[in-house]
Structures are given as C-alpha cells and as structure tokens.
PASEKOL-73891 format. One line per field, with one value per residue: residue number from 1; z, y, x of N, C-alpha, C in turn; residue in three letters. Coordinates in steps of 0.2 Angstrom, whole numbers. Layout:
<torses>
num [NUM ...]
n_c3 [Z ...]
n_c2 [Y ...]
n_c1 [X ...]
ca_c3 [Z ...]
ca_c2 [Y ...]
ca_c1 [X ...]
c_c3 [Z ...]
c_c2 [Y ...]
c_c1 [X ...]
residu [ala ...]
</torses>
This chain:
<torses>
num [1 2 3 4 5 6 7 8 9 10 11 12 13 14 15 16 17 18 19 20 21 22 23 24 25 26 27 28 29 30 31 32 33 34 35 36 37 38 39 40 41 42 43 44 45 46 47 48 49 50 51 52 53 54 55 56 57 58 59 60 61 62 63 64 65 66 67 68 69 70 71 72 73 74 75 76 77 78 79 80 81 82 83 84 85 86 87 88 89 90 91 92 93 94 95 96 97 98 99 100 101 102 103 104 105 106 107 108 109 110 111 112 113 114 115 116 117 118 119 120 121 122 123 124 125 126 127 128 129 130 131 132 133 134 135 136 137 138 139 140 141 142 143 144 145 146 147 148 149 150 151 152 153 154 155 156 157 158 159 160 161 162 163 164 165 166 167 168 169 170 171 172 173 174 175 176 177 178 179 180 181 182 183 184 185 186 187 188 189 190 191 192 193 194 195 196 197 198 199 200 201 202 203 204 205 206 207 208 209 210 211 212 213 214 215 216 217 218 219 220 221 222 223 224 225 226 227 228 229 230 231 232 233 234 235 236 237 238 239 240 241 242 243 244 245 246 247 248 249 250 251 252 253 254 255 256 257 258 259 260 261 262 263 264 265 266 267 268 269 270 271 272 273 274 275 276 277 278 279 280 281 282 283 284 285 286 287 288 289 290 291 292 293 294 295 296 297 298 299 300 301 302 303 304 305 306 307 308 309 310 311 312 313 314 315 316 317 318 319 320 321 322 323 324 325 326 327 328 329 330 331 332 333 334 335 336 337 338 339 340 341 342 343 344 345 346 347 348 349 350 351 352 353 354 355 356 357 358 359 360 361 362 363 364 365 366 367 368 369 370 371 372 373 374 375 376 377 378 379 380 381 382 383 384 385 386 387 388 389 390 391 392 393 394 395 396 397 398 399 400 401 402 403 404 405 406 407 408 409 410 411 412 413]
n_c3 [0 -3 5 14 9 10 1 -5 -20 -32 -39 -50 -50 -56 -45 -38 -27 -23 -14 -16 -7 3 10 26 33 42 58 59 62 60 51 50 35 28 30 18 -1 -9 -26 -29 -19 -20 -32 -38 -34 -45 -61 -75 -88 -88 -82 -73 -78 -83 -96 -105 -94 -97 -111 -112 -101 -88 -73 -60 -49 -36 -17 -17 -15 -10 -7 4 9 13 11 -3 3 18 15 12 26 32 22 21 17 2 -5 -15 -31 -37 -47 -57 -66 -81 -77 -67 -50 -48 -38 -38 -36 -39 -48 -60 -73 -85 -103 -110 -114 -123 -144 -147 -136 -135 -145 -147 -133 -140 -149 -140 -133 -142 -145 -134 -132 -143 -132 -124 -128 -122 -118 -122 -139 -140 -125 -114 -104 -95 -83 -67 -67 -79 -82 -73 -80 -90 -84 -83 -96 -102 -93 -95 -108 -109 -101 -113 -120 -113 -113 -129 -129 -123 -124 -119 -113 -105 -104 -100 -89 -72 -65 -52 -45 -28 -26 -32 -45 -48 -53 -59 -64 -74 -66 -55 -39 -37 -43 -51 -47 -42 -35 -39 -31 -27 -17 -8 6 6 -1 9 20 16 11 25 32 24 20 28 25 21 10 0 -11 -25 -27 -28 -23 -13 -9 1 7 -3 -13 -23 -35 -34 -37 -30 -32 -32 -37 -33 -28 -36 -43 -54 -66 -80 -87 -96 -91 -79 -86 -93 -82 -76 -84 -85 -73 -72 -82 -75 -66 -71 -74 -65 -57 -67 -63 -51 -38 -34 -37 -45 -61 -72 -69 -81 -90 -85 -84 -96 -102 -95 -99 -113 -116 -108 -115 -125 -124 -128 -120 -109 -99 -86 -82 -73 -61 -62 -57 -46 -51 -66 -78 -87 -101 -98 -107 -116 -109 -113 -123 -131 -140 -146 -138 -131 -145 -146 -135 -140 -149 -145 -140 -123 -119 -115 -109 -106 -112 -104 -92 -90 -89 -76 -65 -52 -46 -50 -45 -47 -64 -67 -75 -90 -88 -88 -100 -110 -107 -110 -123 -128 -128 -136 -148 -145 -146 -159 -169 -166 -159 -153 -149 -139 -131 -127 -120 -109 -103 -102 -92 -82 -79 -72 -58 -42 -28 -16 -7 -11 -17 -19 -29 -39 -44 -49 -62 -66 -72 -79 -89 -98 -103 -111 -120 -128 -133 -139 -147 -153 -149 -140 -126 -131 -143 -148 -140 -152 -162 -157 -157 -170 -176 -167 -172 -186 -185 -175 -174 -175 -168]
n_c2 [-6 11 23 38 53 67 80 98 102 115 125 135 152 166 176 168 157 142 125 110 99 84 72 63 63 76 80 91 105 104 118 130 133 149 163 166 172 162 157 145 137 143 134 119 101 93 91 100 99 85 81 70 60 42 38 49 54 45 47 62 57 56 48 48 60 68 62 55 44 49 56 47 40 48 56 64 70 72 83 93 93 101 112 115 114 110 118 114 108 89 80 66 56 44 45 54 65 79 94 109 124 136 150 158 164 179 178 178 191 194 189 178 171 168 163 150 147 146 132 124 123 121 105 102 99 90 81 86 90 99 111 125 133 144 151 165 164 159 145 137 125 121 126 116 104 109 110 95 91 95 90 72 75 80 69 59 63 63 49 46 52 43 33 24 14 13 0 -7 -6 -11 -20 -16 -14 -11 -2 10 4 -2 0 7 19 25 20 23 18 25 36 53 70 87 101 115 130 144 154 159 155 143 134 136 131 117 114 115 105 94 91 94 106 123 134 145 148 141 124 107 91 73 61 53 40 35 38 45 59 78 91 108 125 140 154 166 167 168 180 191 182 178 166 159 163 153 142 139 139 128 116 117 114 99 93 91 84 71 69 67 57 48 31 30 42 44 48 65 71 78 96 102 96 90 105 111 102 102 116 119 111 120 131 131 135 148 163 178 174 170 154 158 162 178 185 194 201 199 208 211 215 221 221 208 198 186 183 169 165 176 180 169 167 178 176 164 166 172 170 165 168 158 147 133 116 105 113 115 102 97 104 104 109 118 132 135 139 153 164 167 152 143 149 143 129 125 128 121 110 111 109 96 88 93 88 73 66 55 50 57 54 42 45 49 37 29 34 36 23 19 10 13 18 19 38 49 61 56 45 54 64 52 52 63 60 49 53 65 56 49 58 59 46 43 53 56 67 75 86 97 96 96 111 116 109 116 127 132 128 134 148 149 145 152 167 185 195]
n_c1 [4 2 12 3 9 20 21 26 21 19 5 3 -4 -14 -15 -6 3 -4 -2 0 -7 -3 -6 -12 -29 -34 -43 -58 -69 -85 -93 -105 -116 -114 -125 -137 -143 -139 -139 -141 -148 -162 -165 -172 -169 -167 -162 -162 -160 -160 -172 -169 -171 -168 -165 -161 -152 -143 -138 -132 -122 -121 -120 -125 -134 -133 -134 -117 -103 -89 -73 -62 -68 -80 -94 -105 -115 -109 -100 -111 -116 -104 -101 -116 -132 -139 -131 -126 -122 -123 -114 -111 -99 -94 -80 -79 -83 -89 -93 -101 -104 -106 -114 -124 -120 -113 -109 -93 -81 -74 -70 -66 -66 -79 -85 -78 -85 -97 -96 -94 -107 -116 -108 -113 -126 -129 -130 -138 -149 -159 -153 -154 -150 -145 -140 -146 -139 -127 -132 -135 -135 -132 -120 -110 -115 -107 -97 -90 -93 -82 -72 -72 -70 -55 -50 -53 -42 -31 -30 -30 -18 -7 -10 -18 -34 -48 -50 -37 -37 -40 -54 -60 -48 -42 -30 -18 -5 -17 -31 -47 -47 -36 -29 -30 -40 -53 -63 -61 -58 -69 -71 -80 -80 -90 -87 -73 -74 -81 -70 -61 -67 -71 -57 -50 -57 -56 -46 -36 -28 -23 -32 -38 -40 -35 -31 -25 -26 -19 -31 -29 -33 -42 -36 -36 -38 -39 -46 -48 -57 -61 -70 -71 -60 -51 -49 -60 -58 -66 -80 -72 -60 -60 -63 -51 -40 -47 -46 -31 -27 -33 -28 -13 -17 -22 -11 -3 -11 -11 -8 -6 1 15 29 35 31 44 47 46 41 28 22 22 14 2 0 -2 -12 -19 -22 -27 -40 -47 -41 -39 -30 -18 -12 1 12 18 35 44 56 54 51 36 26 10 2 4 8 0 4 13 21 25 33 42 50 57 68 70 80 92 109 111 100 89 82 93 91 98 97 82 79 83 75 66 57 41 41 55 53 47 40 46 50 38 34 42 43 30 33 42 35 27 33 36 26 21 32 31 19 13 25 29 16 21 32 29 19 31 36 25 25 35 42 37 50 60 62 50 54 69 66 61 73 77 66 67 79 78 66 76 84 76 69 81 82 69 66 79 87 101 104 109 107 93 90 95 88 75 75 76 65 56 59 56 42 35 27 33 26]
ca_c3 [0 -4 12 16 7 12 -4 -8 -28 -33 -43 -51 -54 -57 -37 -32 -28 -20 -13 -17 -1 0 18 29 35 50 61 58 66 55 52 50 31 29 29 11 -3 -13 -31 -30 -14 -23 -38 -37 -34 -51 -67 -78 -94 -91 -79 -70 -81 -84 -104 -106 -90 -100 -116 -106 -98 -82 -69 -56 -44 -29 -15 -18 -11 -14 -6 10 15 15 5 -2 10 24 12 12 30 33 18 20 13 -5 -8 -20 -35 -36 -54 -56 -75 -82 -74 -61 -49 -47 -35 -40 -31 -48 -49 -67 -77 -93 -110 -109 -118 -127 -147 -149 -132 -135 -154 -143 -129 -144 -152 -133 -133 -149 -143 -126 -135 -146 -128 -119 -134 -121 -119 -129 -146 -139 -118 -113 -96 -89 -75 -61 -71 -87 -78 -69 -88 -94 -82 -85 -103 -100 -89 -99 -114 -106 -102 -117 -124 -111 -114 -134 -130 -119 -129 -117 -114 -100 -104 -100 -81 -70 -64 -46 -40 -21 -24 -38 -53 -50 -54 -63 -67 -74 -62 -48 -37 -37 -49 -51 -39 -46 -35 -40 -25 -29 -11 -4 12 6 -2 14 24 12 9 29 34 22 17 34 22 21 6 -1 -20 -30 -24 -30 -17 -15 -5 2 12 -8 -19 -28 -36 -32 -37 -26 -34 -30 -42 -31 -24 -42 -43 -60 -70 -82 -89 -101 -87 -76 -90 -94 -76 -73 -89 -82 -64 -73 -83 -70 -60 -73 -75 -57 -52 -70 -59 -44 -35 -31 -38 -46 -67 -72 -69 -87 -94 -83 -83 -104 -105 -93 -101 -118 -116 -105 -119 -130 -120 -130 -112 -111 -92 -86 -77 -70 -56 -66 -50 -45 -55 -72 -82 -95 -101 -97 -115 -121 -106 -113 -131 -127 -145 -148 -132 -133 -150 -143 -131 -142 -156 -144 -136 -116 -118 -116 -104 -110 -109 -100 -88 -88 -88 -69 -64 -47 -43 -54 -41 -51 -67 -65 -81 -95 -89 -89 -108 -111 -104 -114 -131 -129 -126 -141 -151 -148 -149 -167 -170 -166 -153 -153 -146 -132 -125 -126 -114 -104 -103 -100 -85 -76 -79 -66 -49 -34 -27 -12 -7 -16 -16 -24 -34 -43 -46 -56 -67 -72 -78 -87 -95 -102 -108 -117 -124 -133 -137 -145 -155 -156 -147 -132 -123 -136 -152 -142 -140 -160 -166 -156 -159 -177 -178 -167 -177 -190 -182 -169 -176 -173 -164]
ca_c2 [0 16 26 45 59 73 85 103 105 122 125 142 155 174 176 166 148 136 121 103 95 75 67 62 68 80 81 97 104 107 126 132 138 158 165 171 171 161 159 138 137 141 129 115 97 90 91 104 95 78 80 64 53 38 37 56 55 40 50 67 54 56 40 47 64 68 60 48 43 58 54 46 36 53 55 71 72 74 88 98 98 105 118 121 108 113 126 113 102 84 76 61 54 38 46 63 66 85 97 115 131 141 153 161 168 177 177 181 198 190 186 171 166 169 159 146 141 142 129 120 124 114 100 100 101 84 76 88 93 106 115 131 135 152 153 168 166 150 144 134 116 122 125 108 98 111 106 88 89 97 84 69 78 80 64 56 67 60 41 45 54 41 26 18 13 10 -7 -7 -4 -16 -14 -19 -15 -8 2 9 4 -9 3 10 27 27 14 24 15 31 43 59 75 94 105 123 136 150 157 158 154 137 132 135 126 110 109 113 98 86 90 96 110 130 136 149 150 136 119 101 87 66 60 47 34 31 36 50 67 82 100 112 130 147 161 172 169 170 185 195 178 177 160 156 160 149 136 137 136 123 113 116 111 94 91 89 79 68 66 64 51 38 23 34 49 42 51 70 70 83 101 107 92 93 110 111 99 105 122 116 110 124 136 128 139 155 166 181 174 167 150 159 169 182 184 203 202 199 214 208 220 217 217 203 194 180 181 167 163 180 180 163 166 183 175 159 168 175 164 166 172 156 140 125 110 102 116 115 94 97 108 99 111 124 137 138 140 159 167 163 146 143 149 139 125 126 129 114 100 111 106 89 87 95 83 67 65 48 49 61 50 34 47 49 32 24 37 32 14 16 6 19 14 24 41 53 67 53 46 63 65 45 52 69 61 46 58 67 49 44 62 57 38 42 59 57 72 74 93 102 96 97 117 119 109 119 135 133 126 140 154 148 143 159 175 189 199]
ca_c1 [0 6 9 2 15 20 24 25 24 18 2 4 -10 -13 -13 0 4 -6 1 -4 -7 -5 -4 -19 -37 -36 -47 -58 -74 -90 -98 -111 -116 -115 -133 -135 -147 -138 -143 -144 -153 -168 -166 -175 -164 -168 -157 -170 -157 -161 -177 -167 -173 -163 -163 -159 -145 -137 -137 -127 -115 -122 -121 -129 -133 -130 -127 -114 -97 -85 -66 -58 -73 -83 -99 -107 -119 -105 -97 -115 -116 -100 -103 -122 -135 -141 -131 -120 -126 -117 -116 -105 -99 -90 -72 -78 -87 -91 -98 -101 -109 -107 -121 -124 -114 -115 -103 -88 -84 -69 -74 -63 -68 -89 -85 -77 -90 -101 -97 -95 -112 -117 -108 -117 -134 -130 -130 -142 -156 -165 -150 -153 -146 -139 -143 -144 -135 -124 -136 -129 -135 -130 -112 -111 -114 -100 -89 -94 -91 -74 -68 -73 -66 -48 -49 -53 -40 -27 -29 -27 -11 -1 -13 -24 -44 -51 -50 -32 -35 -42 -62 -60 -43 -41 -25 -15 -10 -25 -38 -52 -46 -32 -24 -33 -48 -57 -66 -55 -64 -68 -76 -79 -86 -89 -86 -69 -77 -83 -67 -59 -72 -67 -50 -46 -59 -56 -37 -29 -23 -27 -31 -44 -42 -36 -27 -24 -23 -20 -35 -23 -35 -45 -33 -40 -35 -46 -44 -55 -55 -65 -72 -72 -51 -48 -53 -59 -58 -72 -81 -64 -53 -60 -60 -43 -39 -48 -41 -24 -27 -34 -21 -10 -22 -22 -3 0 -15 -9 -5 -3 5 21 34 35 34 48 43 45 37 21 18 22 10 -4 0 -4 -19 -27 -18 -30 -44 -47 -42 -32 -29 -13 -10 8 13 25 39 44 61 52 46 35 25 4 -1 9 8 -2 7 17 23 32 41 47 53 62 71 76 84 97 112 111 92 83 87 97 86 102 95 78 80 87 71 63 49 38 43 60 53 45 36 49 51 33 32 46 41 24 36 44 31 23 38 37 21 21 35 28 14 14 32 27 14 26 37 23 18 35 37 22 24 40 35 41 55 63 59 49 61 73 61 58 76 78 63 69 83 74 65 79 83 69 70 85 81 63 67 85 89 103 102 111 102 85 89 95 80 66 76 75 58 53 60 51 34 29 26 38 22]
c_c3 [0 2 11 14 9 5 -5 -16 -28 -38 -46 -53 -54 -51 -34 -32 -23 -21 -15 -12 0 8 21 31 40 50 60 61 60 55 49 41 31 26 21 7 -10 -21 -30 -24 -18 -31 -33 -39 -41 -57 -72 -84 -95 -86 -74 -71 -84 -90 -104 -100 -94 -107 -114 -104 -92 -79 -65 -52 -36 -21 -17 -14 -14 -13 -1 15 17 8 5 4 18 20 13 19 34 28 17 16 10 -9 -14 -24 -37 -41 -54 -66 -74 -76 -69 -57 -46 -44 -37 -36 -37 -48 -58 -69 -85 -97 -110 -113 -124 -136 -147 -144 -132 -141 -150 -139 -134 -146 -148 -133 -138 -149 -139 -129 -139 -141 -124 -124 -129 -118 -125 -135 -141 -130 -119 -107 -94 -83 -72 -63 -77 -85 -77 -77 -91 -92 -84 -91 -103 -98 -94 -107 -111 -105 -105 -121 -121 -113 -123 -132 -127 -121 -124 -115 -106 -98 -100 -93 -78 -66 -57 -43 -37 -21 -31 -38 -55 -49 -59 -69 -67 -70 -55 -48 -38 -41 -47 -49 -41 -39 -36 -34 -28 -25 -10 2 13 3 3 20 23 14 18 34 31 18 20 30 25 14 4 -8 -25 -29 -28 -23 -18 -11 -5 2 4 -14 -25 -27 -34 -34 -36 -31 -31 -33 -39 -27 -30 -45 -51 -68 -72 -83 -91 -98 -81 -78 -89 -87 -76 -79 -89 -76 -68 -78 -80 -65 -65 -74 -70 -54 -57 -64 -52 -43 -31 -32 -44 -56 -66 -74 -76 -92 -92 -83 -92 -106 -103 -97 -109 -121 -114 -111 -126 -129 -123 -120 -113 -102 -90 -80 -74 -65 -62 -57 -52 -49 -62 -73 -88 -95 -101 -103 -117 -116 -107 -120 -131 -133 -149 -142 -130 -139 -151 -141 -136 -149 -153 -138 -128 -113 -117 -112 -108 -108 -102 -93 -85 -85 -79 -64 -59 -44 -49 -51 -46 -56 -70 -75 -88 -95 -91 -98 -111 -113 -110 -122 -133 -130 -135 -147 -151 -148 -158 -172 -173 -160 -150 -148 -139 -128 -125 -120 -110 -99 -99 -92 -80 -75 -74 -59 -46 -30 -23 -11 -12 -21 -23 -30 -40 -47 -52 -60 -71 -76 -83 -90 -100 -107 -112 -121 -132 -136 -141 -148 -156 -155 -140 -131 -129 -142 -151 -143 -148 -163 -165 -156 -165 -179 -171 -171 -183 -191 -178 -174 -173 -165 -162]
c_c2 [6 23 35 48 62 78 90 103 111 121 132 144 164 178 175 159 146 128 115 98 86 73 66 66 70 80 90 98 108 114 127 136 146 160 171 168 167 155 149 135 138 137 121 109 91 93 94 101 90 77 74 58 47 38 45 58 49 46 55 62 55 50 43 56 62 64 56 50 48 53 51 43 43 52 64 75 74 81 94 100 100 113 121 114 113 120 124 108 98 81 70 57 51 38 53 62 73 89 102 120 135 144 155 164 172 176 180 187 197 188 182 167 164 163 151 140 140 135 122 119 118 106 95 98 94 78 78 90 98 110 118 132 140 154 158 171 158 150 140 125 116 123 120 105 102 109 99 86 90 93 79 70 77 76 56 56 64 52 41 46 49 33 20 18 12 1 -11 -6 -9 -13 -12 -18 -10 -1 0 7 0 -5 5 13 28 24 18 20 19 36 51 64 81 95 112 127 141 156 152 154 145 133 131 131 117 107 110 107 93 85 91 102 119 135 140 151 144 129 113 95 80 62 51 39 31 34 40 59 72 87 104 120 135 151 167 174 169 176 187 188 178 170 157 156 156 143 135 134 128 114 113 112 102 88 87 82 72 63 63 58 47 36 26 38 46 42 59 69 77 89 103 102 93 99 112 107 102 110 121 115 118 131 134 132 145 161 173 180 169 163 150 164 172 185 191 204 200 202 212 213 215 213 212 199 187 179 177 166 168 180 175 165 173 180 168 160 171 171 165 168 167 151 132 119 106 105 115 106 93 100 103 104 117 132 142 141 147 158 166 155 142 143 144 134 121 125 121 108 104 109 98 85 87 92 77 67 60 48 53 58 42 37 46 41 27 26 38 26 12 14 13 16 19 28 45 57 61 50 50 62 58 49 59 67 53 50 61 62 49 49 61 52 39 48 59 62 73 84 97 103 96 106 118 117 113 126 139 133 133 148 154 147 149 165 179 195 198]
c_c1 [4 6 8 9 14 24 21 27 20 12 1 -3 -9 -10 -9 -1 1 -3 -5 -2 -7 -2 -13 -24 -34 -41 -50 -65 -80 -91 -102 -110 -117 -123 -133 -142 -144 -144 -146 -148 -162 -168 -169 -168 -166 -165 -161 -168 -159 -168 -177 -171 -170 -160 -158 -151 -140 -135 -132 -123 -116 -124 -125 -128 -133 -137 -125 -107 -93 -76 -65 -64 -78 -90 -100 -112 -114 -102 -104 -115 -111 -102 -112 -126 -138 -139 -126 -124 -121 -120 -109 -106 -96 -84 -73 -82 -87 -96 -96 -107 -110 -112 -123 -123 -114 -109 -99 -87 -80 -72 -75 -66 -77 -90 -85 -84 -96 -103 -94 -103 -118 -115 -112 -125 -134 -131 -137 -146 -159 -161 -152 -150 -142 -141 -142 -140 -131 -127 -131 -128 -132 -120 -111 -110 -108 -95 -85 -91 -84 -68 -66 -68 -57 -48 -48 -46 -31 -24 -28 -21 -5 -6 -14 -32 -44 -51 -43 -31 -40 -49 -63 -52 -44 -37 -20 -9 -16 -29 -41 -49 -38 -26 -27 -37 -52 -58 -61 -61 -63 -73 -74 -84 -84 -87 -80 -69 -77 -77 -64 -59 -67 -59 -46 -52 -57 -49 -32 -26 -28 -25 -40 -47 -42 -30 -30 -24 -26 -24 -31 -25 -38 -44 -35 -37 -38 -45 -51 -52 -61 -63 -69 -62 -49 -54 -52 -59 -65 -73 -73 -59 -54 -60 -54 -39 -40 -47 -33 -24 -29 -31 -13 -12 -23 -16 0 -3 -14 -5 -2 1 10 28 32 36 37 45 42 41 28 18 19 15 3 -5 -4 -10 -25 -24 -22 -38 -43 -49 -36 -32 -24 -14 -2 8 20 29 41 51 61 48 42 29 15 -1 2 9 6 0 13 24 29 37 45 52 58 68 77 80 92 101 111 103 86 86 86 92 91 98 87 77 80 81 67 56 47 39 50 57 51 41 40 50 47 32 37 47 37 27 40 42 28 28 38 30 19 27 34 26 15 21 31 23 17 31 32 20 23 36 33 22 30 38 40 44 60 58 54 50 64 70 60 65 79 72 64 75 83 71 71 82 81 67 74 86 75 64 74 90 92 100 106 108 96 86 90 89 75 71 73 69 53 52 55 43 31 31 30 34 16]
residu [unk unk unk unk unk unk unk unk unk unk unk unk unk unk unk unk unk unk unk unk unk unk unk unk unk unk unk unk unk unk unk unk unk unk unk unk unk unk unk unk unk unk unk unk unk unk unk unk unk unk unk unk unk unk unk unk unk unk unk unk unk unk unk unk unk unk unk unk unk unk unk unk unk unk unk unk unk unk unk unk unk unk unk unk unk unk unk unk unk unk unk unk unk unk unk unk unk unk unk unk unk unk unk unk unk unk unk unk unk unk unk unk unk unk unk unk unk unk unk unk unk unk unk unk unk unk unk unk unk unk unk unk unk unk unk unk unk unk unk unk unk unk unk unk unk unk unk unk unk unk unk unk unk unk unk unk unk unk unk unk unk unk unk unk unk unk unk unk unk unk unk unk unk unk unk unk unk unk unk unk unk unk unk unk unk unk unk unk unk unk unk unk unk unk unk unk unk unk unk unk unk unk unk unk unk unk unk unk unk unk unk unk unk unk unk unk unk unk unk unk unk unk unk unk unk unk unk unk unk unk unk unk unk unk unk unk unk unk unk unk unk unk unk unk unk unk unk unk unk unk unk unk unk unk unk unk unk unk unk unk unk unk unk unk unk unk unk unk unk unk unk unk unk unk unk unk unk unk unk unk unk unk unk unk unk unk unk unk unk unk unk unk unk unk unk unk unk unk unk unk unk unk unk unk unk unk unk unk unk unk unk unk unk unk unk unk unk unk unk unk unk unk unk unk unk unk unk unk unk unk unk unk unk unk unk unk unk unk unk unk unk unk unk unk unk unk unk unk unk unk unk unk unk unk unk unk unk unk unk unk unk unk unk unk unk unk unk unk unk unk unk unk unk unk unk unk unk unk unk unk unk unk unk unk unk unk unk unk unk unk unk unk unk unk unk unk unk unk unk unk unk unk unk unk unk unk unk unk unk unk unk unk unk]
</torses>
C-alpha cells in the first residue's frame, strides 16, 4: 500500500501559488453555512437538462446525482453539512465526480472566447437537446454539464495521448495501478465554490490544508485526485478563465494520479504539458505567477509565441534543456520558464505525438521505489533519456532543433 506523502509541488496562478497538499485527514470541526441568498438554494434538486430521467441522463453521460461517495470514505452528503445543505449540485460521469456552487454567469466579452464556448455549446446540445441554441446566461445546471463535458473531454484526450482505454486498467482494484481510473480506485474530484469561504471550509476539513483560491490534493486513504477551486479567490476571471484554469489544474491531475502519486513527473514536462492543453482555451488569463524580478510587459503577457521566439533567437536568452531537464519544482521556473516549458512540449508534440505520449507512458509505468524526493530525481533524468532515445535528441540538439523550428513557427508579434 502506498503510504500517506507529504509534498509541496507548486500549482501556479494569477494570485499566487497554492500548494498541493498529500498526507492524511485531519481532524476538523463542521460550520455552519454563511446566511446568504444564494442563487442555488432556490433551484429545485432535479437536473432541468435531463429531468433525472434515466434514458436522457445515460445520453449526457451522467451516472448518477448527488449523494454519492465523494473521497476518503466521506460521501457528499457529509461535504453539504459541513458547507451548508443545498447550496452545492453533485453530478457524477463515467471518470468525475463534481460538485459546484457556480451561480450564473454570462458570456464572456472576449470574441474568440464567445466563438469558442459556442461551439462547446453545440456540442453539449448533441447530448443535452434542451440545452438552448444560444442561452442567454450560464445557469448553475447548465455549468455543472459544462464542467462535466470538459472533464470527460480532457480525459478522453489523455488516454489518446499516452494510448490507453479503460479497458487497459483493472475494474475492481483496491490500490494503484490496480484501478479503474487510470490505475486509480477512485473517480477523479472537481469541486468549483464560488465562495472563498466554502473552499476554505473543504479543503481545511477534508485535506488538513489552508487554502482559499485554487489547490490540487491526493486523498490518500481512496486514492484520488481532487482540485478544489474558487471564483471568487480568483478573482476577475471570467467564464474562459475559469476554463482554462480549470483545464490546467486537470491536466496535472491527470498526469500525477496515472498509476498513482508516487513520484513527481519533471517540472517542465508537466507543466508544458498542462499548459498546452489549458492554452487551447481562448483566455487572455494566465496560469503563472510572473515573479517581481520579471518585467513583462501586461499586454503581451499571454502572447506566449512572440516571447518565446524573442528570447530563443538569442544565445544566453533562453534556458538550455540540460537546464531546464534538472528543474525539481515549478517554483523555479518563473514566467519565462513557464512559456518555455509550454514551447517545448509544443515542439514535440508537433514533431511526433505519438512519441510524447510513449514518454509519458513509459514514466508512469515506473513502480516507486525509495523516497519521493529521490524518486523525482531518477525520473527527471529518465525523462531526459527517453528524450533522446525516441526523438534522437541529447540537450544540445534538443535546443538547435526547437530554436530553429521555433523561429520559423511563432510570429515575430
């Protein structure tokens, strides 16, 4: 069995880092929900999209609402009366099990980003039919299936890249890699609050941690991911940047729970890769802390492509993979590393995919063996291995070819 960790890796965001908490339940004492009018307190406990009709919730992807069993031997009914009864809606699919406060939201102001969840919208509508053509507002149920699809999708998107099915994981195992999801036991855990208050509640009852805006953490006792976040401690994020977010936070979560949390994949790999994906997200909202010794200028903040392509055209101005290879926590990497980081996996992704997730693959398929800490340091530097056994690339000819093929691929502005 794999025992109770204790690690700080770094989850970066607009605000600042939250920590990714992994050791046992503390003890913590219930409170009282906050007296408010919230918007989902008066919705009614039925699915207005699938009316909680069986056929119409298989068609959505939906296995079941709320209650059910959430993480650590807790169920969501123990999560409401800590956080307030009804003031969260519990949806559960093939691989998630999601709670959200989310109230209603409207379209973001962005074109790209309005073009975008349209044509999310349309998707959702092949599964949900009384989902609107064109809502006029994101309700709280109409969020929830967004999330839902979002998941699933990332998901689906995961097991193409590193080439396995569900089939590939056992139905019935206790403890990973004998599981379900990915070689976990346990469905993988989103909740979105939209109150500070109520993420705070959560993650110091049922993760021993203190955190108020946006955290990762490895529910140790059943083996499951979890990313809690809050609207309102990310503050100013619209619809799109709470996507992208929460398409970043899930990327990770998926990278870190294949076949279990039991050693660290290397920072510029997982966070290139996370970034990737949530960078696929029409946002102009950044999953980095920019650190106080980095001037980058506001507008161009999220134009990753010229500023990569600045920096890698000049010798001393970009970091040597030898360098980044060595990288043990996302702390080090600051606001160019980050984009860097991001340039790289898009490099070899636009390479050859297929080779990317055979990296991926091989470097969760290592059993754990020692510390964590030490652990970490044998697979930064397999990784940098099987860099240069499947593209053929050591650290030197790895910086020439993604210079070149940068210079020529990002725009100058």
């Amino acid at each position: 069995m794999m025992s109770a960790m204790s690690l700080r890796a770094w989850f970066p965001a607009v605000l600042g880092f939250a920590a990714i908490a992994l050791g046992p339940l503390l003890p913590g004492q219930d409170k009282p929900a906050p007296k408010d009018d919230d918007e989902i307190l008066k919705l009614g406990r039925v699915d207005p999209y699938t009316g909680g009709e069986a056929t119409a919730m298989a068609q959505a992807g939906v296995v079941a609402y709320g209650p059910f069993a959430w993480a650590d031997h807790v169920t969501t009914a123990d999560v409401d009366r800590v956080l307030g009864e009804k003031r969260f809606l519990w949806l559960e699919t093939a691989h998630f099990r999601i709670g959200s406060s989310m109230p209603s939201i409207g379209w973001p102001e962005d074109n790209d980003a309005r073009k975008q969840l349209q044509e999310e919208i349309k998707a959702l509508r092949k599964k949900l039919p009384k989902v609107p053509e064109r809502p006029k507002k994101l309700d709280p149920w109409l969020r929830l299936h967004l999330a839902a699809h979002r998941c699933e999708k990332g998901y689906a998107e995961y097991q193409q890249l590193v080439g396995v099915t569900d089939a590939d994981f056992a139905r019935n195992g206790s403890q990973p890699p004998h599981g379900a999801f990915l070689g976990l036991p346990g469905k993988f855990l989103l909740l979105q609050c939209q109150k500070k208050s109520d993420m705070a509640r959560y993650v110091d009852r049922f993760c021993g941690a203190k955190e108020d805006t946006s955290t990762r953490h490895y529910h140790a006792q059943t083996f499951q991911m979890v990313h809690a976040m809050s609207a309102e401690g990310l503050e100013g994020f619209d619809e799109s940047g709470l996507h992208g977010h929460m398409v970043y936070a899930l990327w990770h979560n998926l990278l870190n729970g294949h076949n279990g949390f039991a050693y660290p994949l290397p920072a510029w790999l997982a966070e290139g890769v996370a970034h990737w994906h949530a960078r696929k997200v029409k946002s102009v909202f950044l999953n980095v802390q920019i650190r106080d010794d980095e001037a980058v200028a506001q507008e161009q903040q999220v134009n990753w492509p010229a500023k990569v392509r600045a920096r890698a055209q000049h010798e001393g101005a970009f970091f040597p993979f030898d360098v980044m290879a060595a990288w043990s926590n996302p702390e080090e990497l600051g606001y160019h590393g980050h984009a860097q980081s991001w340039s790289r996996v898009d490099y070899l992704l636009q390479t050859d995919r297929a080779k990317l997730g055979a990296l991926l693959k091989q470097l969760k398929a290592v059993p754990p063996d020692g510390t964590y800490e030490a652990q970490g340091g044998r697979i930064r530097a397999q990784a940098q291995k099987l860099v240069a056994e499947l593209y053929g690339l050591d650290g030197p000819a790895f910086d020439r070819a993604w210079r070149e093929w940068v210079t020529k691929t990002y725009p100058k502005k």
